[in-house]
C-alpha positions in Angstrom: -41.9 4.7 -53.9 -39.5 2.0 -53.3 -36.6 3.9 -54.5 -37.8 6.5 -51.6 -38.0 4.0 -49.0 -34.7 2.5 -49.6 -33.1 5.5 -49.3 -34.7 6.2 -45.8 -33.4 2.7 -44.7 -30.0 3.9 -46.0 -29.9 7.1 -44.1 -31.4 5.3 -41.0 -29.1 2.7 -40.5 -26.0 5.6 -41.7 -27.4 7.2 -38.5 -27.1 4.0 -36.2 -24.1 3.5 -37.7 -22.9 7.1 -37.1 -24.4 6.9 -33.2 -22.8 3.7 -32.5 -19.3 5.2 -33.8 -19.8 8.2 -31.8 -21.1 5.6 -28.7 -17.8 3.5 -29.0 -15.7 6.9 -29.2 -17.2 8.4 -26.0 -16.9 4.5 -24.5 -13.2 4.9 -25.6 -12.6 8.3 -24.5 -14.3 7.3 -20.9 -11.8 4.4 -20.6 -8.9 6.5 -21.2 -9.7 9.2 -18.9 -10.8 7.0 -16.0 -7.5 5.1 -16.3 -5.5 8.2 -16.1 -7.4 9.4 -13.1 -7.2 6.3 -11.4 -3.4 6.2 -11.9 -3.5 9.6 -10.5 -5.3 8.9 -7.2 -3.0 6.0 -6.8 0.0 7.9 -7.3 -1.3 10.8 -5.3 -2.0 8.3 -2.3 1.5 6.8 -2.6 3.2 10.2 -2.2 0.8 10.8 1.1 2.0 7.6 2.4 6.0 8.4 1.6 5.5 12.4 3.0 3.5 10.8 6.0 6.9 8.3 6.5 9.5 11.1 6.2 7.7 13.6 9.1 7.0 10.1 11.0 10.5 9.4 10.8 11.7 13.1 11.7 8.9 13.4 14.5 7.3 10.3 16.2 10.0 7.5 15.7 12.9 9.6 17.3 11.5 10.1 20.3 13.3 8.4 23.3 11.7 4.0 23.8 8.6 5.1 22.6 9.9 5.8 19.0 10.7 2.3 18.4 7.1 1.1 19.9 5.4 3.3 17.7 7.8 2.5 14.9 7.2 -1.5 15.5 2.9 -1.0 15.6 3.8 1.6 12.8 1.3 4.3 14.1 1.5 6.5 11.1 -0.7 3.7 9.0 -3.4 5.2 11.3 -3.3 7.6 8.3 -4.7 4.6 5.8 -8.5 5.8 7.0 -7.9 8.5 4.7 -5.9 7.4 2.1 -8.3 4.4 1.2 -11.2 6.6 1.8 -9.6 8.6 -1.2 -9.1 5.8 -3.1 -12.3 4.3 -2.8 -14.3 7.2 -3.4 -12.0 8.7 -6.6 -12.3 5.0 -8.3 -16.1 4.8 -7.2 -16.8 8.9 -8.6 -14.7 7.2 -11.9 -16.3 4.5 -12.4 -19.2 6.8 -14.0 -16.4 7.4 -16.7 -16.7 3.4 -18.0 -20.1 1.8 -19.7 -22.7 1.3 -16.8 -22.7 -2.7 -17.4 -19.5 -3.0 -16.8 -17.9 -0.1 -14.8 -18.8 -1.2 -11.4 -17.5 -4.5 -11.6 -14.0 -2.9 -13.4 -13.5 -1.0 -10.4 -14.2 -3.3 -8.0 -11.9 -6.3 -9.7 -9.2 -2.9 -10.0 -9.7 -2.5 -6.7 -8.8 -5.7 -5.4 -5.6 -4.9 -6.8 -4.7 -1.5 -6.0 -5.4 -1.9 -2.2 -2.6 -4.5 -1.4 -0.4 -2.7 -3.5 -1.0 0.9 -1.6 -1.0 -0.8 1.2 2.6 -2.6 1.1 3.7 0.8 0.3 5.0 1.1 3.5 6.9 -1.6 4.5 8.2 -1.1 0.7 9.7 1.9 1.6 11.1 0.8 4.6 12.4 -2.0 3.1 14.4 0.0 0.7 15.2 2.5 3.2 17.4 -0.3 5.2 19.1 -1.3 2.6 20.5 1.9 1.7 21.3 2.2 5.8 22.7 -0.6 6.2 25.2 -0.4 2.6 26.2 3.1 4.0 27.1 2.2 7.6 29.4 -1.1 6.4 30.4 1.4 2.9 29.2 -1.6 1.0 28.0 -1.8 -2.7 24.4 -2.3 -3.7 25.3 -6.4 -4.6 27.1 -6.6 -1.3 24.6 -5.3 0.6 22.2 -7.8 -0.7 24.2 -10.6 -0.3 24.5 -9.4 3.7 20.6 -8.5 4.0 19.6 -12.0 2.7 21.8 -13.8 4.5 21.0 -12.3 7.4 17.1 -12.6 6.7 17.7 -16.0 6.2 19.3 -16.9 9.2 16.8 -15.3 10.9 13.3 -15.8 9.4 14.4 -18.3 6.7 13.0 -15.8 4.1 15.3 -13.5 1.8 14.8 -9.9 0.3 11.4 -8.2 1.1 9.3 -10.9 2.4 12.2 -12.0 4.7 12.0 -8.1 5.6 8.3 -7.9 6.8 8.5 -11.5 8.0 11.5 -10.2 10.8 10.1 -6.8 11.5 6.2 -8.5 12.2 8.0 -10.2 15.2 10.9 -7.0 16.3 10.1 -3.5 15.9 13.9 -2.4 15.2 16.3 -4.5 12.7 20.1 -3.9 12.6 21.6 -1.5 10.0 25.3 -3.0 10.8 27.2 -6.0 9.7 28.5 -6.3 13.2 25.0 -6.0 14.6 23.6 -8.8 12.5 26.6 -11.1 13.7 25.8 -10.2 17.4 22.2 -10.1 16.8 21.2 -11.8 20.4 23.3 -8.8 22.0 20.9 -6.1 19.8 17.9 -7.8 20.3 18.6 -8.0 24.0 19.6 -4.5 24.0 16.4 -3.1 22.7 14.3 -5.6 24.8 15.2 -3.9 27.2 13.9 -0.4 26.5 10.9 -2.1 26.9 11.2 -3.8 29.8 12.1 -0.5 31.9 9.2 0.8 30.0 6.7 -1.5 30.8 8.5 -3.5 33.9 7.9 -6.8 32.0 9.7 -9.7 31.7 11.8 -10.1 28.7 10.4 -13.3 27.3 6.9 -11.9 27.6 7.8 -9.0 25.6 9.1 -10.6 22.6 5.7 -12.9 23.0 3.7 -10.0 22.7 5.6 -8.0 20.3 4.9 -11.1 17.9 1.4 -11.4 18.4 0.4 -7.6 18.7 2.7 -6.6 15.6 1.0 -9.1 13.2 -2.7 -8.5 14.8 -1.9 -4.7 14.1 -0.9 -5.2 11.0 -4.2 -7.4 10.4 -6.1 -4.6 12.2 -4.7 -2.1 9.5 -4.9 -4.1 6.5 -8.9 -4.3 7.8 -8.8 -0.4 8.3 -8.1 -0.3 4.6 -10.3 -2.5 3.2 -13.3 -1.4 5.3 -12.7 2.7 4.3 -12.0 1.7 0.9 -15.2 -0.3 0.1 -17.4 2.2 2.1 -16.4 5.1 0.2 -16.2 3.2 -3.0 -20.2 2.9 -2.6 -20.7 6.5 -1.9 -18.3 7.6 -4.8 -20.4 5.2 -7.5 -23.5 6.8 -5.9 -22.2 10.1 -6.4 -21.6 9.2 -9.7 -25.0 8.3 -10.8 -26.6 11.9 -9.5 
């Protein structure tokens, strides 16, 4: 009798063992698929963002004063209702992927991450975009053309390389892609000032005021855009998820 009932505890806890294996396999398996489709939707969401930034480029910020306005207040980030609204609700729908005590607050945490990042995309690109403008107008080298940016950046916002970047073009919708424009850079800036002020018949000073305040208070606006769409549709995708 005890022989018998020591092999039941045997095979009993082999089957606990064998369930938890096959638990910690599916667990493992979960993990690795959620990361890969999370890298997906992110990836997916950058190449919206660059497409969006090519036909903005080719169809909105060409067009005669207005280009540069629209350029400066970056109109195309309008576009971030949807892109975070994919975001949130492919992480939230993938979140069923990862153990249910711990795959909300993964997301979430992942989240906190990933939305800056997409975000910056932008100005990233841009970023990298006038660089390789302003190192084919001079015909300088990739070194050279830093050397010029950062100096420049400096001068101006007393910030260097990409920060410098989003510092200057918060405050002035158009930067210079030429040495000699960055040498004469009161000239330029006066020059596109005052596309604006035949546009709008204001005064100078007042323009460059408001340029400052309604660039950053845009980009604040956008940045909340984001954040709101992507937590919203986060919610629905983890409730999704549980049905």
């Amino acid at each position: 009798m005890s022989i018998r009932l020591l092999n039941f505890h045997l095979v009993n806890n082999s089957m606990q063992s064998f369930k938890q294996a096959g638990s910690i396999f599916l667990y493992v398996l979960g993990a690795i698929g959620y990361v890969a489709i999370v890298a997906t939707i992110v990836g997916v969401s950058i190449l919206i963002k660059w497409v969006a930034l090519l036909l903005a480029d080719k169809l909105l910020y060409t067009l005669l004063i207005i280009g540069d306005l629209l350029r400066g207040i970056e109109i195309i980030e309008l576009l971030n209702i949807l892109v975070f609204a994919f975001i949130g609700m492919g992480v939230g729908v993938a979140t069923r992927l990862l153990h249910p005590q711990y795959g909300r607050k993964i997301s979430a945490a992942l989240l906190i991450v990933i939305v800056p990042l997409v975000f910056m995309i932008t100005p990233a690109i841009r970023y990298n975009s006038w660089m390789e403008k302003v190192g084919e107008s001079d015909k300088l080298s990739p070194p050279q053309t830093a050397t010029l940016t950062n100096s420049f950046l400096n001068r101006k916002v007393g910030l260097p390389g990409f920060i410098g970047y989003y510092v200057y073009t918060g405050q002035f919708p158009v930067i210079p892609t030429k040495q000699s424009e960055m040498k004469d850079l009161d000239s330029f800036e006066k020059k596109v000032n005052s596309r604006f002020v035949q546009f709008t018949g204001i005064a100078p000073t007042i323009v460059s005021w408001s340029m400052r305040v309604c660039f950053w208070l845009i980009r604040i606006f956008y940045f909340s855009v984001a954040v709101i769409a992507t937590i919203a549709h986060f919610r629905e995708g983890v409730r999704i998820a549980r049905r």
